[in-house]
C-alpha positions as CSV (number, residue, x, y, z in Angstrom):
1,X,58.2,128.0,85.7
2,X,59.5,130.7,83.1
3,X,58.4,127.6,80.4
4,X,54.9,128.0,81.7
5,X,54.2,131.4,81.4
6,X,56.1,131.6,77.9
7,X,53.5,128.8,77.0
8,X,50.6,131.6,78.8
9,X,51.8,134.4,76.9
10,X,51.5,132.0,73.3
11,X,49.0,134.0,71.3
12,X,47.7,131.0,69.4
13,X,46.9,129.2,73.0
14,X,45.0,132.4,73.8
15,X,43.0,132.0,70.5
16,X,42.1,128.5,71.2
17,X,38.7,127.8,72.4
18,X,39.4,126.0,75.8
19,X,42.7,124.7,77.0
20,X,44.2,123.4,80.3
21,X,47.8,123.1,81.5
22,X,48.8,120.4,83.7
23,X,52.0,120.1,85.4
24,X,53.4,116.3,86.5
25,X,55.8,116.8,89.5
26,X,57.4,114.4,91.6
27,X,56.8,116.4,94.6
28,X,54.8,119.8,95.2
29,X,55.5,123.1,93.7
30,X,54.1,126.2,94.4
31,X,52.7,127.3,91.2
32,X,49.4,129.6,92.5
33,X,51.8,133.1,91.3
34,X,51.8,131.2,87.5
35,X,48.6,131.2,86.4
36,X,44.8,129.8,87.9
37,X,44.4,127.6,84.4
38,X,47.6,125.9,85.7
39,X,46.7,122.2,87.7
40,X,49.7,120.1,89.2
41,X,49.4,116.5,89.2
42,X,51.7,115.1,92.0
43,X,52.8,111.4,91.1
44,X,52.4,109.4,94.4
45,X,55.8,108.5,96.3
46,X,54.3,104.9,96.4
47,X,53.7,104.8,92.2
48,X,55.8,102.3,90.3
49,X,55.5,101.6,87.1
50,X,56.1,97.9,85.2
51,X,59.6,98.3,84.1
52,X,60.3,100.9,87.8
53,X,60.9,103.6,85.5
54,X,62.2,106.6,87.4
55,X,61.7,110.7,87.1
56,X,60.3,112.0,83.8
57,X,59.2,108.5,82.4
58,X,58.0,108.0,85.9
59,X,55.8,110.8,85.5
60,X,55.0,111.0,82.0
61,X,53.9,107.2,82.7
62,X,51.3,108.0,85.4
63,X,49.9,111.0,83.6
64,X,49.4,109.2,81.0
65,X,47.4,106.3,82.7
66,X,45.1,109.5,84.2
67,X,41.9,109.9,82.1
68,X,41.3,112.7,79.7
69,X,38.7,113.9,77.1
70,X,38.4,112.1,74.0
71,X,39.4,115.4,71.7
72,X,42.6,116.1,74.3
73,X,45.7,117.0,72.2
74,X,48.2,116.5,74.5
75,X,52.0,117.8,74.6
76,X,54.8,116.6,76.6
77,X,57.5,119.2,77.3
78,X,60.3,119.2,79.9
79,X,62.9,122.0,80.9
80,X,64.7,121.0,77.6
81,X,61.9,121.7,75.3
């Protein structure tokens, strides 16, 4: 979570006009102390993708099936980022 609110604090995010930050998780986390701009996507237990990727691809897969607007920028970051 320290990743999240380091992303918050970035003073260009703040400058930007509208932004949202999702958060793809296997199962729940309790993220209501992080911010109310934060939304978490929970992948389904039953969700399998073509090749039966598993845990970040797993996720990154179905998020990326999940409809957004047309002028999204999206990034993908992970503890390792």
């Amino acid at each position: 979570m320290y990743d999240i609110q380091q992303t918050l604090n970035d003073q260009d995010l703040r400058k930007a006009a509208t932004w949202v930050i999702d958060v793809v998780t296997d199962s729940f986390m309790d993220l209501t102390e992080v911010n109310s701009a934060v939304t978490q996507i929970v992948v389904p237990a039953d969700y399998v993708t073509f090749h039966q990727t598993l845990f970040k691809a797993r996720a990154l897969h179905y998020a990326a099936q999940l409809p957004t607007h047309q002028d999204a920028w999206i990034l993908h970051m992970d503890e390792e980022s």
